[in-house]
N, C-alpha and C positions, 0 to 999 in steps of 0.2 A: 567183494571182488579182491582176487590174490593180488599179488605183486605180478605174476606171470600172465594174470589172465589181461592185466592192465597193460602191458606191454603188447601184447599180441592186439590188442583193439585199438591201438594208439603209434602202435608202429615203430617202434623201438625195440632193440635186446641189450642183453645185458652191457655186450662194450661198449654199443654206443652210451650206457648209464655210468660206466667206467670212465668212459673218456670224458662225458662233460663235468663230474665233479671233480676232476681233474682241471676243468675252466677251459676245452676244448672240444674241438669236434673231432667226431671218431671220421674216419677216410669215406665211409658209406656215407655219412650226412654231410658231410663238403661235398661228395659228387653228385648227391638229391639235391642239394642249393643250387650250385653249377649247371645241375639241365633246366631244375626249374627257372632258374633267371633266365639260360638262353630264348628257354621251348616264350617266355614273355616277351623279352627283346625281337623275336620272328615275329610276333603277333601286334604288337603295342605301335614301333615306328608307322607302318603301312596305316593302321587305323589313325593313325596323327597326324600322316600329311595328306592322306585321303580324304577325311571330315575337313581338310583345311579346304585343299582345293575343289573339294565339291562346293562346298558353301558359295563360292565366289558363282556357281553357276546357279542360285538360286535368288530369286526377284524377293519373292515374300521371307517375311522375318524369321515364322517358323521353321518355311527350312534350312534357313541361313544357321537357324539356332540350333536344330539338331543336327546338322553336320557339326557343329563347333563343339556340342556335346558328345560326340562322338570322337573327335579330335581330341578331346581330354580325357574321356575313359583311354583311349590310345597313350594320348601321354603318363597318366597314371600308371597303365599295365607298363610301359617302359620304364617307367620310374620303379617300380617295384622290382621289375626283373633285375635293375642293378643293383639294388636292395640284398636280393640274394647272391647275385655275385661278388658283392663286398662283402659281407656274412663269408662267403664262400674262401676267398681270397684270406680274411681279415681270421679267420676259426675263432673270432671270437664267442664267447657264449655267455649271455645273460642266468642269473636264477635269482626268484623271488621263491616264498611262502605264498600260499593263501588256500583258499577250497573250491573245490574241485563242484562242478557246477553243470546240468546239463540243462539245454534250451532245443524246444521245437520252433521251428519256424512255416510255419502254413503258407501255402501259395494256391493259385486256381487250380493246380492239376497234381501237385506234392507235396509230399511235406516232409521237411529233412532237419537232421537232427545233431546238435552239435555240442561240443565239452569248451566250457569255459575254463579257465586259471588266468589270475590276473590278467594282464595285457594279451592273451594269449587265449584264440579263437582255433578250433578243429574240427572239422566237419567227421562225424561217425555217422556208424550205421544202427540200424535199430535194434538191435541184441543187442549192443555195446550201448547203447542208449538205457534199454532197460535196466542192463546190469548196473550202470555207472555211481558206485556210492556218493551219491549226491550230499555238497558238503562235507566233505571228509577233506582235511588240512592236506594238503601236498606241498612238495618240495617240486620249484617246476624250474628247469631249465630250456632258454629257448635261445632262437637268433634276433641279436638285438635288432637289427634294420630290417629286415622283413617280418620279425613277429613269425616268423615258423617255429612250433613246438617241435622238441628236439626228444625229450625223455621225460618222467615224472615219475616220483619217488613218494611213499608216504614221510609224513613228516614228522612220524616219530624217529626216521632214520636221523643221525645225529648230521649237521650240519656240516659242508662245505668247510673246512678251512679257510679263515681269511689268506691266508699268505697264498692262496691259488688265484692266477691271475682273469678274473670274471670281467666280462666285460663289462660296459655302458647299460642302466635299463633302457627300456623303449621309448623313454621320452628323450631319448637324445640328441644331436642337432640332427642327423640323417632325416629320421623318420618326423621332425617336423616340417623339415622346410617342404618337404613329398607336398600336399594340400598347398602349400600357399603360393610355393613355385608355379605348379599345376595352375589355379585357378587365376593367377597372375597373366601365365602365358596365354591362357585360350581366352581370359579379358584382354589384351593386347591385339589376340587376332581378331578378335570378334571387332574392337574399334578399326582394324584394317579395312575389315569387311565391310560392316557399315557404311564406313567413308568411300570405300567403291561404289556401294550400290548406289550410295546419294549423288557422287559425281556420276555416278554411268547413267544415272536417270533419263530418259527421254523418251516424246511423245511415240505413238505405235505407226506404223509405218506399212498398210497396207502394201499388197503386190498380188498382180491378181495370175490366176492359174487356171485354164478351161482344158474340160475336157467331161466324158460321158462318163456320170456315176455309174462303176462297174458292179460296187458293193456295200454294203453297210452293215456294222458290226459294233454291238453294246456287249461289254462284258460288267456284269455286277458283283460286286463284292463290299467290302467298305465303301469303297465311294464307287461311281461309272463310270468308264472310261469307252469314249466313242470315237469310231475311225470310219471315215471316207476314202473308198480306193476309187480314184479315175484311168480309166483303160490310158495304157500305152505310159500310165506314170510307175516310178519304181517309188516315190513318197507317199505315207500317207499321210491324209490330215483329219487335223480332231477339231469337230465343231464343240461348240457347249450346249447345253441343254436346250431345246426348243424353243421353251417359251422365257430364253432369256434375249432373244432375237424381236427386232423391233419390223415390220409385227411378225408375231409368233410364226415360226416355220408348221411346215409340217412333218408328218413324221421323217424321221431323214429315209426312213426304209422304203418309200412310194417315190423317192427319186432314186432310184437304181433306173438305168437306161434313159434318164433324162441330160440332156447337152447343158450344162452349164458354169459359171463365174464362180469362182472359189476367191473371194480371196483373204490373203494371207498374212500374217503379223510380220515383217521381212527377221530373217533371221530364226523364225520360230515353223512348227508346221500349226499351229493355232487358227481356226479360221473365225474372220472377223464380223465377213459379211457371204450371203453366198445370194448370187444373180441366178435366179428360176425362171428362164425367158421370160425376162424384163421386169421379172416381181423380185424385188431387193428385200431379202430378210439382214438387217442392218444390228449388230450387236453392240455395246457401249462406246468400246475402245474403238469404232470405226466410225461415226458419229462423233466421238469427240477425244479424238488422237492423245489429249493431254491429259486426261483422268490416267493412263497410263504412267505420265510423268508424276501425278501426283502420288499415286500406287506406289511405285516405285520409293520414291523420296519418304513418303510414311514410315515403309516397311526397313531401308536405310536407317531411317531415325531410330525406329524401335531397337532392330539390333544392335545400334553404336550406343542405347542408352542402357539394357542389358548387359553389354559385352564391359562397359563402366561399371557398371554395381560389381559384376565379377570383380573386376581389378580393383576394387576399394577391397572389396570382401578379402581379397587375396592379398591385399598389403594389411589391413587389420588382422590377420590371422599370422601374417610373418610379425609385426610388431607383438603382439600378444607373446606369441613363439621366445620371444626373444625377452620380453620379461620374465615371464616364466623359467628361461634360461640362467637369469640370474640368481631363481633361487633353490635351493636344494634339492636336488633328486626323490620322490618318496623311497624308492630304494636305490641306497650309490654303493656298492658294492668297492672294494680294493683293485683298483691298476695296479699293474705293474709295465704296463705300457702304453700311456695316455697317445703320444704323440703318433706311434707308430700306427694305432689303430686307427685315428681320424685322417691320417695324410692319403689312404686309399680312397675313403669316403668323400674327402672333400674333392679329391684330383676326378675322381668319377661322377662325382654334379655334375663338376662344370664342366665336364665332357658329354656329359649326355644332354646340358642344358646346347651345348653349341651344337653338339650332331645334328639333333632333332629341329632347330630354329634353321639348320643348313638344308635339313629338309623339305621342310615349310616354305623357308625363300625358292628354292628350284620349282615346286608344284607350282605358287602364285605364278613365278616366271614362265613357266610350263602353260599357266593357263591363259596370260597376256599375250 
């Protein structure tokens, strides 16, 4: 593969190749930064305080838990997206050596196909796949804090001048604190969460609702999901499965136009027990109101003991970060301007750590 044809499958031209060995971005790859961060930052906060305050509306652990992991893909993609606008801001531009490398990746329904260079990951297509001289030494410049590949060069081409001002490589404090801030915060929320559930804990709390079953309705997929309409109501309610009713109901579909006692988890539309003139199909939580408290407090506990391992996990990963920090870069390329480059990066943490934690606090608030 030529120098040209590389270009064209990788998405670079020539000035942008001008301008990073130069130790900058050309005006085309600051404003590809610039939307990529924004088009992250629309997408990332909403997924952050969304997974947060959905969580708080979930009883059981799991879905406590995957709201929370949702809340941190959200915080990660915000964290990224300012990745790219400090890159953007910052024109700083990283370059290593290495070879040029391509991987397939299989999934159930695709398979897609990508160019390694050192730190530096790009998803291609499959022509560009085929062709890609696999192992052939490149010269790769990219963006240190989001790891965006910028241009690549073979590496017989004679090297960058030291005296051009290259940035940080990609192990530098930005892109590590990314993971362990991340998995810090949503361990923080997650022991929020937990200690909600376990305080909100309490027995179930029937309430009864009569009226003539108008309808009945199973839809199947992954799991079933069943509804009860009663004439002249605008709620419906959802029994659980037959024969988890004490003793076993019957089909719920043969009481359509029958009069009867619903009743209800208060607060929920869950039905607990249902009265079939005067025959009581009685399910757990109505019989014994406090297996609900116990429910409850278990599934609390799981997620506050979960949402801990995160935040160990996520402070041994910044402590680690931070030795590592002390010792030498595998590539440290020449500054010529140490301080100006980090004062955007660090001033943009800790702004994005407060926006997003300002976010969080209003949803909880929102949801109390």
């Amino acid at each position: 593969m030529d120098e040209r044809t590389l270009e064209g499958f990788l998405g670079f031209n020539d000035d942008d190749l001008a301008a990073n060995r130069d130790g900058r971005l050309s005006p085309r790859q600051a404003r590809r930064l610039l939307w990529s961060g924004a088009g992250r930052l629309i997408v990332g906060p909403p997924f952050a305080a969304g997974g947060a305050t959905i969580s708080l509306l979930f009883d059981s652990a799991i879905g406590a838990v995957l709201c929370l992991i949702a809340s941190g893909m959200g915080l990660y993609i915000a964290w990224r997206g300012f990745g790219f606008l400090v890159d953007s801001m910052d024109g700083a531009v990283a370059f290593v050596t290495g070879p040029l490398r391509g991987r397939m990746v299989h999934t159930r329904n695709r398979t897609s196909y990508w160019a390694h260079i050192g730190p530096v990951s790009k998803r291609i297509g499959r022509a560009a796949f085929d062709a890609l001289p696999n192992g052939v030494a490149c010269h790769l410049y990219y963006a240190p804090g989001c790891r965006s590949l910028l241009s690549v060069e073979p590496a017989t081409v004679d090297e960058p001048r030291p005296m051009h001002p290259f940035g940080p490589d990609s192990a530098h404090a930005w892109d590590r604190l990314r993971w362990s801030w991340v998995l810090m915060t949503i361990g923080l929320l997650g022991l929020v969460v937990g200690v909600h559930q376990v305080a909100s804990a309490h027995p179930a709390l029937p309430v009864s609702v009569s009226g003539v079953v108008s309808d009945y309705r199973e839809t199947h997929g992954r799991s079933t999901t069943r509804t009860l309409y009663l004439e002249g109501h605008g709620d419906t309610y959802t029994p659980k499965a037959e024969d988890t009713y004490t003793p076993s109901a019957p089909p719920f579909g043969v009481l359509v136009g029958h009069q009867v006692v619903l009743y209800i988890n208060s607060g929920t539309h869950d039905v607990l027990a249902i009265d079939d003139d005067g025959q009581l199909y009685a399910g757990d939580w109505y019989l014994h109101p406090d297996h609900q408290t116990m429910f409850e407090t278990v599934n609390g506990a799981i997620t506050t003991v979960l949402s801990g391992v995160l935040l160990l996990i996520g402070v041994a990963v910044l402590v680690r970060d931070r030795r590592q920090r002390e010792s030498s870069a595998v590539y440290g390329p020449p500054t010529v301007r140490p301080v100006e480059q980090m004062l955007p990066s660090a001033t943009v943490t800790v702004l994005t750590f407060v926006a997003i934690l300002g976010l969080l606090i209003v949803a909880f608030a929102g949801v109390r």
